[in-house]
N, CA, C and O atoms as a GROMACS GRO file, in nm:
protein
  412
    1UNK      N    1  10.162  -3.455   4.345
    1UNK     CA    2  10.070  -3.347   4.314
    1UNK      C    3   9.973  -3.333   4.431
    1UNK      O    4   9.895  -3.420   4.470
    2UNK      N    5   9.992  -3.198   4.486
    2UNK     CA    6   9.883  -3.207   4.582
    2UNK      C    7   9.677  -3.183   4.532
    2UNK      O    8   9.626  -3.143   4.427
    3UNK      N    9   9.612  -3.230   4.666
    3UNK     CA   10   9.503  -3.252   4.568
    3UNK      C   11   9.414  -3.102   4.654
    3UNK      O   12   9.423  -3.066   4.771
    4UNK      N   13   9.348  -3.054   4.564
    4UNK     CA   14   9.263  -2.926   4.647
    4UNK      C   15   9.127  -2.974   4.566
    4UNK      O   16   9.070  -2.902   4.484
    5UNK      N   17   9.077  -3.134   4.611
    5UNK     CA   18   8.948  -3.148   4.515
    5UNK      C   19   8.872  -3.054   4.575
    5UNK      O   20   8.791  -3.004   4.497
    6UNK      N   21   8.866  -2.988   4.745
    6UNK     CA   22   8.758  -2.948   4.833
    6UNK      C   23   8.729  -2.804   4.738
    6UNK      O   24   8.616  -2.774   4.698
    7UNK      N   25   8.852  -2.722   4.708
    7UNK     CA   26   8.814  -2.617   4.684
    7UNK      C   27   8.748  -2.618   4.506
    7UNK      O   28   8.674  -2.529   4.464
    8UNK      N   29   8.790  -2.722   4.430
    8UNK     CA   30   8.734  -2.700   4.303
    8UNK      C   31   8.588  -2.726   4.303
    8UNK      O   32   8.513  -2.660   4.230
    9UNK      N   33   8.541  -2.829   4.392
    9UNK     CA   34   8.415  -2.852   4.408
    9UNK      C   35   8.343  -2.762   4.459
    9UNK      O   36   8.223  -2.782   4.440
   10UNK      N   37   8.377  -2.644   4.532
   10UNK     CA   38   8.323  -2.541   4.578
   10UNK      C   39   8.320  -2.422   4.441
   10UNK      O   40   8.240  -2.328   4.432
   11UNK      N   41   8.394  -2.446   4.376
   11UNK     CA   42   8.397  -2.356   4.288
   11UNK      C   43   8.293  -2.396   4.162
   11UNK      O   44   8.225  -2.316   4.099
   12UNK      N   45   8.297  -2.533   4.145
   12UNK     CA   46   8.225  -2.622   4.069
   12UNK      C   47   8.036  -2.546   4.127
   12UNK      O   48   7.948  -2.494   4.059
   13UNK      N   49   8.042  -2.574   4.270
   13UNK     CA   50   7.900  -2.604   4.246
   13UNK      C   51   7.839  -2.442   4.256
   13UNK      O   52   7.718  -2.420   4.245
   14UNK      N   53   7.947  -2.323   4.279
   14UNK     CA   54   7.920  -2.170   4.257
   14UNK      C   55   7.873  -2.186   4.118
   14UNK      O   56   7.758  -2.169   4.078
   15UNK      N   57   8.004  -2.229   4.030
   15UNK     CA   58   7.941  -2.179   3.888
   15UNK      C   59   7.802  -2.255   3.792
   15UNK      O   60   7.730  -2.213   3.702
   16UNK      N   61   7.813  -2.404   3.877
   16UNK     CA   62   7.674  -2.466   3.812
   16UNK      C   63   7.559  -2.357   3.855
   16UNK      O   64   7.469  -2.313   3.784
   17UNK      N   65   7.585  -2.330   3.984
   17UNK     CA   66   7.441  -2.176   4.022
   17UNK      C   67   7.435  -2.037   3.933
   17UNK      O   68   7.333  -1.980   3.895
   18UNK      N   69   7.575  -1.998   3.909
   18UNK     CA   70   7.562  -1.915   3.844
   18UNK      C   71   7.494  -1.962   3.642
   18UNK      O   72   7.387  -1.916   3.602
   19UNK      N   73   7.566  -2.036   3.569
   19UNK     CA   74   7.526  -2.079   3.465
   19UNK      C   75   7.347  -2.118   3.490
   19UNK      O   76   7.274  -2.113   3.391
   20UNK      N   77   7.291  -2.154   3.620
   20UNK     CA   78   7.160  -2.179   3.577
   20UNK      C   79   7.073  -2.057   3.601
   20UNK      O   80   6.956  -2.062   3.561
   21UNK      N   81   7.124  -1.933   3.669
   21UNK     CA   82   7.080  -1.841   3.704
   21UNK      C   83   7.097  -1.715   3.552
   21UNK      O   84   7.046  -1.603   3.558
   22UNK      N   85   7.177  -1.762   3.426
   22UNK     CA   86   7.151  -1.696   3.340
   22UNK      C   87   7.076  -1.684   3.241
   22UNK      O   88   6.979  -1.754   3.269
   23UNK      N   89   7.059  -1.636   3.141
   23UNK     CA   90   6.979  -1.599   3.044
   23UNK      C   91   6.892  -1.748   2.960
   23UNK      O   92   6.797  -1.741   2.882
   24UNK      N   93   6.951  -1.853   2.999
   24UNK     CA   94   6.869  -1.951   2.953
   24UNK      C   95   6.871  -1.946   2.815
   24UNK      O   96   6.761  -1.972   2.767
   25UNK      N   97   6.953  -1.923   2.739
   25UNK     CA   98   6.940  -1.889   2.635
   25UNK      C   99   7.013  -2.027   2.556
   25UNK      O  100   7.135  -2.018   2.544
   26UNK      N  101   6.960  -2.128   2.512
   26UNK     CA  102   7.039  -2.249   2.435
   26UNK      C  103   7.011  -2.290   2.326
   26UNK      O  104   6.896  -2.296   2.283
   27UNK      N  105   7.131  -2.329   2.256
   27UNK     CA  106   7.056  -2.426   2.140
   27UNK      C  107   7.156  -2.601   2.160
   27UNK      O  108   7.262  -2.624   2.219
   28UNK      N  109   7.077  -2.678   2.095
   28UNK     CA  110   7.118  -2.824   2.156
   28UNK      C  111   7.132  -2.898   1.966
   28UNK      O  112   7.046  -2.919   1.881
   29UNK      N  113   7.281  -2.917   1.970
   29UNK     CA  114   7.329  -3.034   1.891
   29UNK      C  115   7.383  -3.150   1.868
   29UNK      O  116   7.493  -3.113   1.826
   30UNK      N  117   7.385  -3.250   1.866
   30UNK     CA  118   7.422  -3.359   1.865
   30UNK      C  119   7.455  -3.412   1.986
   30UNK      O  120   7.558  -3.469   2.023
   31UNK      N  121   7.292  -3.370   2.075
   31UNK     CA  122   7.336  -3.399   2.242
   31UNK      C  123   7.417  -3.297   2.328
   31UNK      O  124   7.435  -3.334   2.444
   32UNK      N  125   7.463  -3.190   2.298
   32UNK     CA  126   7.535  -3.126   2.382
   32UNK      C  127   7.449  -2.953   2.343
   32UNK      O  128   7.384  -2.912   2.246
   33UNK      N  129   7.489  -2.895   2.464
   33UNK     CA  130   7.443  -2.747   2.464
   33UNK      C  131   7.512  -2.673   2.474
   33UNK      O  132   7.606  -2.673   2.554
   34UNK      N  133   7.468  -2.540   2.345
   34UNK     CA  134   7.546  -2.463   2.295
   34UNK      C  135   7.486  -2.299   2.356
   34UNK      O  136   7.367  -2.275   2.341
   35UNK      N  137   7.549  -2.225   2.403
   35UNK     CA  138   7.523  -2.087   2.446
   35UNK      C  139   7.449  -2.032   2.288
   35UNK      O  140   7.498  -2.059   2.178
   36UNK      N  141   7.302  -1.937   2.311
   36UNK     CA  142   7.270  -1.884   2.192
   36UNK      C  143   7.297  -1.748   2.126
   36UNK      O  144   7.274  -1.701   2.014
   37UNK      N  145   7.374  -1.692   2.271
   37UNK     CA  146   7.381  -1.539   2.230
   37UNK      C  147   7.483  -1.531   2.150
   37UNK      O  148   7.592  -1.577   2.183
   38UNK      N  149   7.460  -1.471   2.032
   38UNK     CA  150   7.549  -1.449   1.913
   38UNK      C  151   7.616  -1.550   1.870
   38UNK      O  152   7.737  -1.567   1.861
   39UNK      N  153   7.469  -1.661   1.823
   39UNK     CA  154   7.499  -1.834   1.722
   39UNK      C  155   7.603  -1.799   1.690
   39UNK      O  156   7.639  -1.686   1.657
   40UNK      N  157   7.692  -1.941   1.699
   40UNK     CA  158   7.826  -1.983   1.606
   40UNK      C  159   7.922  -1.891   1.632
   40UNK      O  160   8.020  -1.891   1.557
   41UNK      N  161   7.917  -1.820   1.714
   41UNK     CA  162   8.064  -1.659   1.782
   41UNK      C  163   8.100  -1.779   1.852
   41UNK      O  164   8.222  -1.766   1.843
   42UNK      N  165   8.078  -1.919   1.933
   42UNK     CA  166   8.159  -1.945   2.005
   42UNK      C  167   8.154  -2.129   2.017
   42UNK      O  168   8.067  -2.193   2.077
   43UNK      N  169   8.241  -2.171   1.963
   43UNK     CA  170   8.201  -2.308   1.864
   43UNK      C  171   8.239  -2.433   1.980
   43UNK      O  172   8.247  -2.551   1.944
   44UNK      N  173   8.262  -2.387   2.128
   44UNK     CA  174   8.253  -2.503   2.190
   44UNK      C  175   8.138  -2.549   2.272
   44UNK      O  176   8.158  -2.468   2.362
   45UNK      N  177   8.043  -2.608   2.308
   45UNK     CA  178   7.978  -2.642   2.395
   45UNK      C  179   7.985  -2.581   2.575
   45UNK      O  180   8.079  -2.590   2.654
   46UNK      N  181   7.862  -2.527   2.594
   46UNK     CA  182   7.908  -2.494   2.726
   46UNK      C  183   7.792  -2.545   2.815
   46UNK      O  184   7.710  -2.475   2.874
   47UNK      N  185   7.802  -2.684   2.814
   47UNK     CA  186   7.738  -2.841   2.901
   47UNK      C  187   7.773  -2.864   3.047
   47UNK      O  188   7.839  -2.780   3.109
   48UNK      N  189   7.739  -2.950   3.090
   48UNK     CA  190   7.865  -3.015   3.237
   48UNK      C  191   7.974  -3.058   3.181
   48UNK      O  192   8.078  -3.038   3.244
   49UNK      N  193   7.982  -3.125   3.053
   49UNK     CA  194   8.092  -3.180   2.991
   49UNK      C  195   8.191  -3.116   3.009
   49UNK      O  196   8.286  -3.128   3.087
   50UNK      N  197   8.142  -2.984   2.861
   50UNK     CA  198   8.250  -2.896   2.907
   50UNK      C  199   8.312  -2.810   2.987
   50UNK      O  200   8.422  -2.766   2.954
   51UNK      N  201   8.238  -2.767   3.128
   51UNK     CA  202   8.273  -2.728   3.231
   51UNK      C  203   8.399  -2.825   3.246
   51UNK      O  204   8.516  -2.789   3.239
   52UNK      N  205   8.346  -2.968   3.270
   52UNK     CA  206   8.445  -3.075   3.370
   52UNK      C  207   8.544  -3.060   3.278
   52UNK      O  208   8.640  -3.116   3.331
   53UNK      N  209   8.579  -3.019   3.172
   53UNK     CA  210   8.707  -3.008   3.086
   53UNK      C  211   8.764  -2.913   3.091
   53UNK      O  212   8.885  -2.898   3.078
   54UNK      N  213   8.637  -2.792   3.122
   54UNK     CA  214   8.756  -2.653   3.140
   54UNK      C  215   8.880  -2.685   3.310
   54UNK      O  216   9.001  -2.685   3.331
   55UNK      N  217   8.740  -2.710   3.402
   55UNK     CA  218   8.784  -2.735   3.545
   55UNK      C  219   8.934  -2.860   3.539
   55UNK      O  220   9.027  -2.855   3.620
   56UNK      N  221   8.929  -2.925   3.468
   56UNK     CA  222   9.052  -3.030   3.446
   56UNK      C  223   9.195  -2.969   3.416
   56UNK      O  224   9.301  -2.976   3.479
   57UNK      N  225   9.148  -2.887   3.259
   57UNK     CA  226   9.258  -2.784   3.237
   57UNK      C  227   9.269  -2.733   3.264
   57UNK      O  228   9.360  -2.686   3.196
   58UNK      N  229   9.229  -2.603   3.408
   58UNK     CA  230   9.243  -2.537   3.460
   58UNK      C  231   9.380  -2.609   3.588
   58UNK      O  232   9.488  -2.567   3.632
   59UNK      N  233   9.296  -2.734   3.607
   59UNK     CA  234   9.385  -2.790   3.735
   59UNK      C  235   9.501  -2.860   3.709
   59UNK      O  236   9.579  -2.884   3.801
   60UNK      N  237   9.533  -2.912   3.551
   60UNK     CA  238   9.648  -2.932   3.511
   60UNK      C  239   9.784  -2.832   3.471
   60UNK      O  240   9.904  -2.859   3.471
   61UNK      N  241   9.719  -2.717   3.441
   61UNK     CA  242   9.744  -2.569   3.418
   61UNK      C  243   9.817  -2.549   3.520
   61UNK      O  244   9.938  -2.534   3.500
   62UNK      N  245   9.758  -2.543   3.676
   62UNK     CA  246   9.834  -2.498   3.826
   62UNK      C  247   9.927  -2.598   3.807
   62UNK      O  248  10.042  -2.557   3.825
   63UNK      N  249   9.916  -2.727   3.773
   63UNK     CA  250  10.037  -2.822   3.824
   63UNK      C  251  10.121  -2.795   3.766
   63UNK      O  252  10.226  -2.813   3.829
   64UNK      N  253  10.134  -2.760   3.673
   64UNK     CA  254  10.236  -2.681   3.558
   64UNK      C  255  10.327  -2.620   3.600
   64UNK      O  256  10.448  -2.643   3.601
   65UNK      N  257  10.242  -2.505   3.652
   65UNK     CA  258  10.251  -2.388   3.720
   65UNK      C  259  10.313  -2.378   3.840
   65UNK      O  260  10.360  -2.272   3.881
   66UNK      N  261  10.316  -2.494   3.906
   66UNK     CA  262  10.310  -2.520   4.006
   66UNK      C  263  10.220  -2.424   4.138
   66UNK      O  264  10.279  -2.403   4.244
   67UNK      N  265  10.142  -2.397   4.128
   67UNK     CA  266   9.981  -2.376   4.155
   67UNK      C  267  10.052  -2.200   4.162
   67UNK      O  268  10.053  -2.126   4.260
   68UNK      N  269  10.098  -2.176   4.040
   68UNK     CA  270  10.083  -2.012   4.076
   68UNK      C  271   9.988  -1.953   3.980
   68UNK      O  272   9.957  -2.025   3.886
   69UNK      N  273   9.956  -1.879   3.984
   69UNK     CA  274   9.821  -1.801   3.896
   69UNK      C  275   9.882  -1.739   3.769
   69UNK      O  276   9.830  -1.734   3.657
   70UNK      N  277  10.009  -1.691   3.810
   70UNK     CA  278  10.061  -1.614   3.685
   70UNK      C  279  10.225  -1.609   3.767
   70UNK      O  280  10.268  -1.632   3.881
   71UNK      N  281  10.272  -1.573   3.655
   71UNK     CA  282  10.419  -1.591   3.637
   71UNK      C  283  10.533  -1.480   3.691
   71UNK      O  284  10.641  -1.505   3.745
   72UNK      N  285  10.462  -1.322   3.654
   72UNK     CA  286  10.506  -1.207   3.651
   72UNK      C  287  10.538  -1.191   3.794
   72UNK      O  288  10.479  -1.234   3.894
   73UNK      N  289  10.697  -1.086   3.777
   73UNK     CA  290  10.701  -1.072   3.946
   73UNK      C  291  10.670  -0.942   3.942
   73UNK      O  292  10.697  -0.848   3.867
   74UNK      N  293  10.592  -0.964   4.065
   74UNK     CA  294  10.526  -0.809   4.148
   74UNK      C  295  10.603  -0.801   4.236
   74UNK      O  296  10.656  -0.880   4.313
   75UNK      N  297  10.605  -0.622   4.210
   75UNK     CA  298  10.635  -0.562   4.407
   75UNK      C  299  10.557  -0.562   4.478
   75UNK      O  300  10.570  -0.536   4.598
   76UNK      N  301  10.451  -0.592   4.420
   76UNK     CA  302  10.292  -0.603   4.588
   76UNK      C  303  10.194  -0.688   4.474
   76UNK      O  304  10.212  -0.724   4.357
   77UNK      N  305  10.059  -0.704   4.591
   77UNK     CA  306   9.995  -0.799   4.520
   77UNK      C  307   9.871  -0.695   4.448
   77UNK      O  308   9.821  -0.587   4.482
   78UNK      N  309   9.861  -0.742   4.388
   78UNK     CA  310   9.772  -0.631   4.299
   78UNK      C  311   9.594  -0.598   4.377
   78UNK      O  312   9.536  -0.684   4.443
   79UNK      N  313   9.550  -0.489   4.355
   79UNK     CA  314   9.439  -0.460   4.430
   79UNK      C  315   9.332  -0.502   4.344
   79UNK      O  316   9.234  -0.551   4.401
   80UNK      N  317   9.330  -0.494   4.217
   80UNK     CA  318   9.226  -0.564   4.138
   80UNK      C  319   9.301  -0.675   4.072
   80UNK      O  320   9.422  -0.692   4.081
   81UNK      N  321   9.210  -0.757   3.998
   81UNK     CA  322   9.218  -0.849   3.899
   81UNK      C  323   9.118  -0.862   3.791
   81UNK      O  324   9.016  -0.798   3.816
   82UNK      N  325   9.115  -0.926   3.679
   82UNK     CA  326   9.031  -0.964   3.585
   82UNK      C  327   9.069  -1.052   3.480
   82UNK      O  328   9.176  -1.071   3.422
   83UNK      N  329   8.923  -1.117   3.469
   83UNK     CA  330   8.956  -1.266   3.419
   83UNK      C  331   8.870  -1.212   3.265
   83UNK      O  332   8.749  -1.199   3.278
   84UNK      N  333   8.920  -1.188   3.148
   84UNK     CA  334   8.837  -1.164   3.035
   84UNK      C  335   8.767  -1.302   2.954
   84UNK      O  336   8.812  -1.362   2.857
   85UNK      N  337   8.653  -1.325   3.022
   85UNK     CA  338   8.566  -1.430   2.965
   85UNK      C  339   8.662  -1.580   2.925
   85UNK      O  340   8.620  -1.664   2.845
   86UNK      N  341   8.743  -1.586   2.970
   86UNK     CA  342   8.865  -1.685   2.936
   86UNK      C  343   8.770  -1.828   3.012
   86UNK      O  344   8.846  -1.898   3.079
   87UNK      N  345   8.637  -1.875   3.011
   87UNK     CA  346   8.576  -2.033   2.990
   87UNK      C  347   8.480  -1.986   3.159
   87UNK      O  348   8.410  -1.888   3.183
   88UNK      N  349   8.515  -2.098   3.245
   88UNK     CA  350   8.426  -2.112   3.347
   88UNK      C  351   8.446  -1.990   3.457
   88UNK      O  352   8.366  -1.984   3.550
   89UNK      N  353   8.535  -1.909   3.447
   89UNK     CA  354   8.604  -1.842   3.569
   89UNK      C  355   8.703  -1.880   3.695
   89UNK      O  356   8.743  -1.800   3.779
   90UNK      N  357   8.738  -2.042   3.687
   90UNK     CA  358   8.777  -2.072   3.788
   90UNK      C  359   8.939  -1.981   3.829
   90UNK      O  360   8.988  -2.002   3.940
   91UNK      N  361   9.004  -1.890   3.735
   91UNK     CA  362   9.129  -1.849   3.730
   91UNK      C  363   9.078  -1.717   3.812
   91UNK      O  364   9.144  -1.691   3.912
   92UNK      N  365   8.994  -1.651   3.788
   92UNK     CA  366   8.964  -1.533   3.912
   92UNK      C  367   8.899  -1.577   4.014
   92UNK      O  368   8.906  -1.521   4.124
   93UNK      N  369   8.820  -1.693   3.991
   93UNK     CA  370   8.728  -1.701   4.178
   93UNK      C  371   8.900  -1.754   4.221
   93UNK      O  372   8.938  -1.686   4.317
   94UNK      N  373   8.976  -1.824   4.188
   94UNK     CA  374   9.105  -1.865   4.228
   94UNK      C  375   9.203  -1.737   4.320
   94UNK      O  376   9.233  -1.700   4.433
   95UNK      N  377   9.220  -1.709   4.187
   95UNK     CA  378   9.275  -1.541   4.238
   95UNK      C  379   9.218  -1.488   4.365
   95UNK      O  380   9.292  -1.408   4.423
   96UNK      N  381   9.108  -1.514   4.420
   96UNK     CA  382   9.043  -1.418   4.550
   96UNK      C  383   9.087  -1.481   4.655
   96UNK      O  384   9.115  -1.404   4.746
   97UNK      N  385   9.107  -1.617   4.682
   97UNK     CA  386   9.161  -1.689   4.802
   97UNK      C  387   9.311  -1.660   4.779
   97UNK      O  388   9.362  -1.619   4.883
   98UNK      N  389   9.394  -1.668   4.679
   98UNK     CA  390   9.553  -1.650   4.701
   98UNK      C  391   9.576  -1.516   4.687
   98UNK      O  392   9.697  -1.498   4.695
   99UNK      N  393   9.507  -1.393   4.665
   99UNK     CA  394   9.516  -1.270   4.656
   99UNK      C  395   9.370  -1.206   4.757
   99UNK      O  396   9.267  -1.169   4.701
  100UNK      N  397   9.384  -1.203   4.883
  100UNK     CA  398   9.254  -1.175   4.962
  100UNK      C  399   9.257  -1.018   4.952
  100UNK      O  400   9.153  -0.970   4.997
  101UNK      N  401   9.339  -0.932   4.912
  101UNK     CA  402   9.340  -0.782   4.901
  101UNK      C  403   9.261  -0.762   4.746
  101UNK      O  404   9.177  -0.674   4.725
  102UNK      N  405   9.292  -0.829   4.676
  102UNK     CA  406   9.243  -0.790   4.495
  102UNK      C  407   9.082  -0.844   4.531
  102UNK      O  408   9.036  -0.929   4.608
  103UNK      N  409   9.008  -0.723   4.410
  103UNK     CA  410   8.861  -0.765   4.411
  103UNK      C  411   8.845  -0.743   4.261
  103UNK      O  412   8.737  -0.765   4.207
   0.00000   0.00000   0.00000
């Protein structure tokens, strides 16, 4: 398995900036922190914890995959992309280095 710790850690320490740059909005249970906008709509923790768990399954996901993003064959590479709220984002900041035309 090859290792790309350089680029997850870059991606890691984008989204710790982005998550502290938002709405601040928390509630805290049994030690872990829960997003408040629209209580109980979303029942996992969104901590460092669970970052380092999304970022894990994300990187077990590529090995799978064998580091492809998606499966479908294209005749060209697509000019946009979008990631619908699917956890930390690491599957579209991903997408921009192996797709440098899509924004």
């Amino acid at each position: 398995m090859a290792s790309t710790h350089t680029t997850y850690d870059w991606i890691t320490e984008r989204i710790s900036m982005t998550l502290e740059s938002g709405t601040g909005r928390h509630l805290w249970e049994g030690g872990r922190r829960y997003h408040a906008y629209r209580e109980g709509r979303y029942s996992l923790p969104n901590d460092e914890l669970e970052q380092q768990r999304e970022e894990l399954m994300h990187i077990l996901v590529m090995d799978i995959l064998d580091n492809e993003l998606f499966l479908a064959p294209m005749a060209e590479p697509p000019k946009k992309v979008m990631d619908l709220a699917t956890g930390i984002g690491l599957w579209a900041i991903e997408s921009k280095f192996k797709i440098p035309s899509a924004r």
